[in-house]
C-alpha positions in Angstrom: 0.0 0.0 0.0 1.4 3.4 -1.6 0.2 6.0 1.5 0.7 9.9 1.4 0.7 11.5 5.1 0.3 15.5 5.0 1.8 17.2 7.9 5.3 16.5 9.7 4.6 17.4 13.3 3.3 15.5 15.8 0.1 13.2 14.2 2.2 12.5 10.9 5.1 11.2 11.9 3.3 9.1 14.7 0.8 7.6 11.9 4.0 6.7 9.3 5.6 4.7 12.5 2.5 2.3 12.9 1.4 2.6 9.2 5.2 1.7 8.0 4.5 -1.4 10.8 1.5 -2.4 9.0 3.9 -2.9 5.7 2.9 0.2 4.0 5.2 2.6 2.1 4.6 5.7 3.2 5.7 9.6 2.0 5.2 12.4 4.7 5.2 16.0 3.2 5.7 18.8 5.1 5.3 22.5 3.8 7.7 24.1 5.9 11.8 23.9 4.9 12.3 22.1 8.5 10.6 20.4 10.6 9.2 23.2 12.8 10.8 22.6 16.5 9.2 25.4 18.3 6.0 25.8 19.9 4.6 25.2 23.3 4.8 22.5 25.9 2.4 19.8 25.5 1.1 17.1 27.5 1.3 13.1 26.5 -1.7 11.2 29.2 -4.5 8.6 29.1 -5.0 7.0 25.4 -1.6 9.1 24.4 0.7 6.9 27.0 -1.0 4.0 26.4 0.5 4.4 22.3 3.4 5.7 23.7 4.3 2.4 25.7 3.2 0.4 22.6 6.9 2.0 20.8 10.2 0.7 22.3 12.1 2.9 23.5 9.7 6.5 23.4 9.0 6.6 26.7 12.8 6.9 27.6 13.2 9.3 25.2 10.3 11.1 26.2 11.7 11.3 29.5 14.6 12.7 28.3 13.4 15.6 26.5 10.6 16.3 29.5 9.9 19.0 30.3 11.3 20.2 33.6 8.9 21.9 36.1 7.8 21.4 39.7 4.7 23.0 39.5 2.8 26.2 38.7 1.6 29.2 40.7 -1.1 31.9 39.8 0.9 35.0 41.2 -1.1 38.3 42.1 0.5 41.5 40.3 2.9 41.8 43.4 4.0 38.3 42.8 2.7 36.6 45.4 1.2 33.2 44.5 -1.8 32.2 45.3 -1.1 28.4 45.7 0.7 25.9 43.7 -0.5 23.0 41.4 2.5 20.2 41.7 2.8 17.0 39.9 2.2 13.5 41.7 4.8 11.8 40.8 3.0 8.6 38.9 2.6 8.9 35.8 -0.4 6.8 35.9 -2.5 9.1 37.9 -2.1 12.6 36.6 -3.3 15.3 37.6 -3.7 18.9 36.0 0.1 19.1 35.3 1.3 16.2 33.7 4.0 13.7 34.3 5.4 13.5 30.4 4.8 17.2 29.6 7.4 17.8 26.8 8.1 20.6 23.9 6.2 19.9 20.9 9.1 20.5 18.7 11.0 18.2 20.7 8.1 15.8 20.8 8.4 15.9 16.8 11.6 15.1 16.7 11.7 12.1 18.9 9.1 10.5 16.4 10.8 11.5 13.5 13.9 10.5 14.6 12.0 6.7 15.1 11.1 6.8 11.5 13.9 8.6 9.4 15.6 5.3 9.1 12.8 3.0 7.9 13.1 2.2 4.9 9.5 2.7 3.5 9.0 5.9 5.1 10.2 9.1 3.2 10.2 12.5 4.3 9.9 15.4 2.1 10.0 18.8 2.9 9.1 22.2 1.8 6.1 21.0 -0.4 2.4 20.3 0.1 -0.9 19.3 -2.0 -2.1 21.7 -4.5 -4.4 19.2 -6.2 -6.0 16.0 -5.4 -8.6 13.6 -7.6 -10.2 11.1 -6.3 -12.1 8.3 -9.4 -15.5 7.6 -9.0 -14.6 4.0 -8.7 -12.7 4.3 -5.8 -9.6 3.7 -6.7 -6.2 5.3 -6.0 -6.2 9.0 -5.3 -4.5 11.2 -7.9 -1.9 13.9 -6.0 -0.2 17.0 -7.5 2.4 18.9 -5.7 2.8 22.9 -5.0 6.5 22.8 -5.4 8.1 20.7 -8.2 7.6 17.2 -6.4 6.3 14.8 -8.7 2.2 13.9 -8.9 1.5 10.3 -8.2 -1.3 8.1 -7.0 -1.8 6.9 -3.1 -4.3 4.2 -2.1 -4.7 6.6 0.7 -4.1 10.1 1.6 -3.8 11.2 5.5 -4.4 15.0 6.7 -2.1 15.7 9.6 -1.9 19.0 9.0 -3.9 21.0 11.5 -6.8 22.9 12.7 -6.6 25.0 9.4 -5.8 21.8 7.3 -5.8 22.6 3.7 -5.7 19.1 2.6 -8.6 18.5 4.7 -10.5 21.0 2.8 -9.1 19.1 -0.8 -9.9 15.5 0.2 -13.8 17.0 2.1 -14.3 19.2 -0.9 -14.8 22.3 1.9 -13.5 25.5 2.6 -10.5 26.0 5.3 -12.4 27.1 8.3 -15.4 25.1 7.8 -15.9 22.6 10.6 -13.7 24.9 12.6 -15.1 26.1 16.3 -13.7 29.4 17.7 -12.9 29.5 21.1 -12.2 33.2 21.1 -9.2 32.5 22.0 -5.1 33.0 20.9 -1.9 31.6 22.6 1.4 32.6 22.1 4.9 31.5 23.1 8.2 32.4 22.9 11.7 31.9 25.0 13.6 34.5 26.2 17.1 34.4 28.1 16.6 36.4 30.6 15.6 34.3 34.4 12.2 36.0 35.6 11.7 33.2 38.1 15.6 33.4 39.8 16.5 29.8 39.0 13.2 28.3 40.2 11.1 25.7 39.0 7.8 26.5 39.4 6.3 28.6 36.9 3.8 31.2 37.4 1.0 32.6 35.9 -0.7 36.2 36.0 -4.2 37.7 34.9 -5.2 40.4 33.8 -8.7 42.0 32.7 -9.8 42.2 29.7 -9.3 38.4 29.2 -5.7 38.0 29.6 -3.1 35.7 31.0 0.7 35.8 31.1 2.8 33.3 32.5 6.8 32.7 32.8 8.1 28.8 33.4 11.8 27.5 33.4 13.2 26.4 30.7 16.7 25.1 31.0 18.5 28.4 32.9 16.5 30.6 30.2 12.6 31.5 30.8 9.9 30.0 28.4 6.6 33.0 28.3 3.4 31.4 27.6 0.4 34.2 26.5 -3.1 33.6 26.4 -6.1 35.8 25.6 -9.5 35.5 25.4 -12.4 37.8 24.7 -15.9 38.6 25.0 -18.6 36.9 22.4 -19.0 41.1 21.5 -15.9 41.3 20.0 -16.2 39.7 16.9 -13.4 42.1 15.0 -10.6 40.4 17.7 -9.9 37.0 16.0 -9.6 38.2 12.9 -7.3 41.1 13.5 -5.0 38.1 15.0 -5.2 35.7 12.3 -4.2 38.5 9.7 -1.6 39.5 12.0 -0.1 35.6 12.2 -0.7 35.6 8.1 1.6 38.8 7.8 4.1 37.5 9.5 6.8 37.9 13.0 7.1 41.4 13.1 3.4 42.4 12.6 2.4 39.2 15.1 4.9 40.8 18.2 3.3 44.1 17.1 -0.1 42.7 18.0 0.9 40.9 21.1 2.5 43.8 22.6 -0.5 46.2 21.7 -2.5 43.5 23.7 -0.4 43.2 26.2 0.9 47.0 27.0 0.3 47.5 30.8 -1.1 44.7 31.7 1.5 44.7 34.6 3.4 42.1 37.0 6.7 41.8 35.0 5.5 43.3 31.8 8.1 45.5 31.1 10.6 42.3 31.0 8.4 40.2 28.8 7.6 43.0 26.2 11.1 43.9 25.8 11.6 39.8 25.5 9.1 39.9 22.8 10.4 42.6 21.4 14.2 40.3 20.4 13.1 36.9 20.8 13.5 35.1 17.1 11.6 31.9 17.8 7.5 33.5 18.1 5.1 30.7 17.6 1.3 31.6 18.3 -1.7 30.1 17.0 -5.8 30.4 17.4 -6.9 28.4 20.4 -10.2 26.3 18.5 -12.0 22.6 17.8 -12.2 20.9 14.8 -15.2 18.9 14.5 -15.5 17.6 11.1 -19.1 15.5 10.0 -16.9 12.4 8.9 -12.9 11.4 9.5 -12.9 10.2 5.9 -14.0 10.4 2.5 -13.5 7.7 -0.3 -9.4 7.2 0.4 -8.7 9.9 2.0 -8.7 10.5 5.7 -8.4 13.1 8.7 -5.6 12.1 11.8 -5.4 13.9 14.9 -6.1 18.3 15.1 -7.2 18.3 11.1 -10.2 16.3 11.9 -11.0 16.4 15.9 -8.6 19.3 17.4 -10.0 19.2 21.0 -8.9 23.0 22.0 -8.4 23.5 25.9 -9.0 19.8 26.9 -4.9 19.2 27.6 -5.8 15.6 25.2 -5.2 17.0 21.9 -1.7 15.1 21.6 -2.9 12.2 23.2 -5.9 12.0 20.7 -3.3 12.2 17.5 -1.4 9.7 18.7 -4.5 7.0 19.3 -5.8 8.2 15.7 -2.0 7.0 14.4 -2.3 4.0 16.0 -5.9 3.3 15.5 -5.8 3.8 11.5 -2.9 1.6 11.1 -4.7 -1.1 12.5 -7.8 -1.4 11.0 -5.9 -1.0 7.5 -3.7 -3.8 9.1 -6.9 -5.8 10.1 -9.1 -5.2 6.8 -5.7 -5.6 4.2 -6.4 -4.4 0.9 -10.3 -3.7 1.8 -9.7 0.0 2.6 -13.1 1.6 2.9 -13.8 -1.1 5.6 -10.8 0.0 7.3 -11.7 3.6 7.1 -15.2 2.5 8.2 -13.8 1.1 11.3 -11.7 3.4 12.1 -14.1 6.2 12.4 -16.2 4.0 14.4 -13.0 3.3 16.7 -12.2 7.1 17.0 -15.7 8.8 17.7 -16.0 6.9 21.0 -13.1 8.5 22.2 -13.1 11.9 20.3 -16.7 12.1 22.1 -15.3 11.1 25.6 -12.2 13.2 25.5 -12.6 16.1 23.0 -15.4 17.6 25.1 -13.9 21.4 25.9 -16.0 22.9 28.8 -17.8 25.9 28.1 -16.0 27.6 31.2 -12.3 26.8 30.6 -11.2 30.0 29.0 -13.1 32.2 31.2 -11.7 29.9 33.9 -8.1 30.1 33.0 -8.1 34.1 31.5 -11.3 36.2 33.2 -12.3 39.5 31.7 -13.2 41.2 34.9 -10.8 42.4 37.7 -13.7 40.4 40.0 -13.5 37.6 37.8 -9.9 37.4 38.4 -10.4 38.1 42.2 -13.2 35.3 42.7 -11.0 32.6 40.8 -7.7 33.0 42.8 -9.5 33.0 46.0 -11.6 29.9 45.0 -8.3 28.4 43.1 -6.5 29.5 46.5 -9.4 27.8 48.9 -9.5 24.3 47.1 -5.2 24.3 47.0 -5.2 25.1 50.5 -7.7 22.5 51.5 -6.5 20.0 49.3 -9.3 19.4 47.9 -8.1 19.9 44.6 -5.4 17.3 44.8 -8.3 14.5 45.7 -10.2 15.8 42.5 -7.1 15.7 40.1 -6.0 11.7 41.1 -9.8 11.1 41.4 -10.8 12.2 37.7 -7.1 11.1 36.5 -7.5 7.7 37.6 -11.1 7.5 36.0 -10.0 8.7 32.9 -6.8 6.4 32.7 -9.3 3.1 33.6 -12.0 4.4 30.6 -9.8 5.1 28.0 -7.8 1.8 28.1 -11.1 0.0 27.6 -11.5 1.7 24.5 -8.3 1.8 22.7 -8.2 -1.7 20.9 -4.9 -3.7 20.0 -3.7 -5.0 16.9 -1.9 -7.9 16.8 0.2 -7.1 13.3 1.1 -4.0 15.3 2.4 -5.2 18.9 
């Protein structure tokens, strides 16, 4: 089987591992140069470490790239914290800040890294689908390529390429943002050398009205800033003023984030003028993707391009249990590939349903728009820290989560 995966980051590579173990021969495209090794921390748990345990040899490499911090602390503008959320310890029974939290790009790189080698997986970069035909008699989908790389037919076509997937809109025959669900809401990252926290782990986290939140973590001896803002349903003008400011470009993105963020106080002064230097700016909208099917004929949606779960901390964990899940109905159903796509979407919605369920109150949760807002969640957020009730919650829901999802992620026996 001749497979075509779109999208280098974290859901491609991880569906060219298993696919490449079912016996297929598999080319991942990628649009950037590179792969793209900046970006945020991320979080591997449930379904996610489940796959990862199925690989030899990620977890340890996981573990080497994790990402190192003790906790995190919602600080008032004097710096105070409020209280602290901590790890536990086993990895089994997570709570809100997770035991294999890790750097996307360096999460990207350890699965690339696990497939460069193989011999029917191929990477090429700095090209993407401008063109794709699929027969009416359902056979092998015809590709052509944006930059010089020759057209050829697949027997199947994966999107892995994000929220904004244009393959996704080529193989669904829809437009870019359709299926797309707005949260209102941008994040934005960056690294900057200078220590705001004086050589301590635990990060911390401001807020500020008007819907946004700053927050500084550790980052090997440098600081790593994490922005997010949120606003109102009333301000319908705000999201797209940021995505045209992400489509023009670093210097007219930091000129956008700083507007936003001019006086919001706390250590602002520092983190602008970070801002205003740092060379690796990533940022993207904060949204769901919920798309009507996860296929169509031979072509098919893994991970964000088809089910991006937003604020729900499962979005990795979701990509890689759409890898895995793919590869082994096609590895199940052998050359009878609707079946397997059939399957497969059947396998998936249980737990894109169970998982990819963003409350309605985690952004106004985690950035407020109100100075009482703010106020009412740090002293509740203070209370339940203090108490400890939150702890009992976190290894409560953790632990039921970690039991569900292992009932519903199957195993393939080509694939073990």
């Amino acid at each position: 089987m001749n497979v075509l995966v779109s999208g280098a980051s974290i859901a491609g590579p991880m569906t060219a591992y298993w696919l490449a173990k079912a016996g297929a021969r598999v080319t991942v495209i990628e649009r950037f140069p590179s792969l793209r090794t900046g970006g945020q921390n991320i979080d591997i748990r449930t379904i996610g470490v489940e796959v990862m345990r199925k690989i030899p040899g990620m977890e340890a490499d996981v573990r080497a790239k994790k990402y190192e911090i003790d906790g995190i602390g919602l600080v008032r503008a004097n710096g105070r914290p409020y209280g602290i959320l901590k790890p536990t310890g086993n990895p089994d029974q997570q709570t809100l800040v997770s035991e294999y939290e890790i750097l996307r790009g360096d999460l990207s790189r350890i699965l690339v890294d696990l497939t460069k080698d193989n011999e029917n997986v191929q990477y090429v970069f700095g090209e993407q689908v401008s063109a794709m035909q699929q027969p009416s008699d359902g056979g092998p989908i015809t590709v052509e390529f944006a930059n010089g790389y020759p057209s050829s037919k697949y027997d199947l076509v994966v999107a892995c390429d994000g929220t904004t997937s244009r393959t996704r809109a080529m193989g669904l025959g829809c437009g870019v943002r359709d299926h797309i669900v707005s949260t209102n809401c941008w994040s934005a990252y960056f690294r900057m050398s200078q220590d705001l926290l004086d050589g301590k782990k635990i990060g911390l986290a401001y807020n500020a009205p008007g819907g946004r939140m700053v927050g500084v973590a550790p980052d090997a001896g440098d600081n790593r800033v994490f922005m997010m803002s949120t606003y109102p349903s009333s301000e319908r003008d705000a999201m797209p003023q940021f995505r045209e400011a992400l489509k023009q470009g670093d210097q007219a993105l930091k000129q956008f984030v700083a507007r936003r963020y001019e006086n919001v106080g706390w250590k602002d002064a520092q983190i602008l003028e970070g801002l205003k230097i740092t060379d690796n700016l990533y940022a993207s909208e904060v949204c769901q993707v919920k798309a009507p099917e996860l296929y169509k004929g031979r072509f098919v949606l893994v991970g964000d391009a088809g089910y991006a779960s937003g604020l729900t901390g499962v979005g990795t964990s979701l990509a890689m249990a759409g890898g895995y899940v793919l590869a082994g109905e096609i590895s199940e159903h052998g050359d009878d590939i609707a079946a397997a796509l059939r399957a497969y979407e059947q396998r998936m919605r249980p737990l894109i349903n169970e998982l990819g369920q963003m409350p309605r109150f985690v952004t106004s949760f985690m950035a407020p728009q109100s100075a009482w807002g703010i106020w009412l969640r740090n002293n509740i957020f203070g209370f339940v820290i203090w108490t400890g009730i939150l702890n009992y919650i976190q290894k409560f829901l953790g632990g039921a989560l970690q039991k569900t999802n292992k009932n519903l992620l199957p195993s393939y026996k080509r694939l073990a």
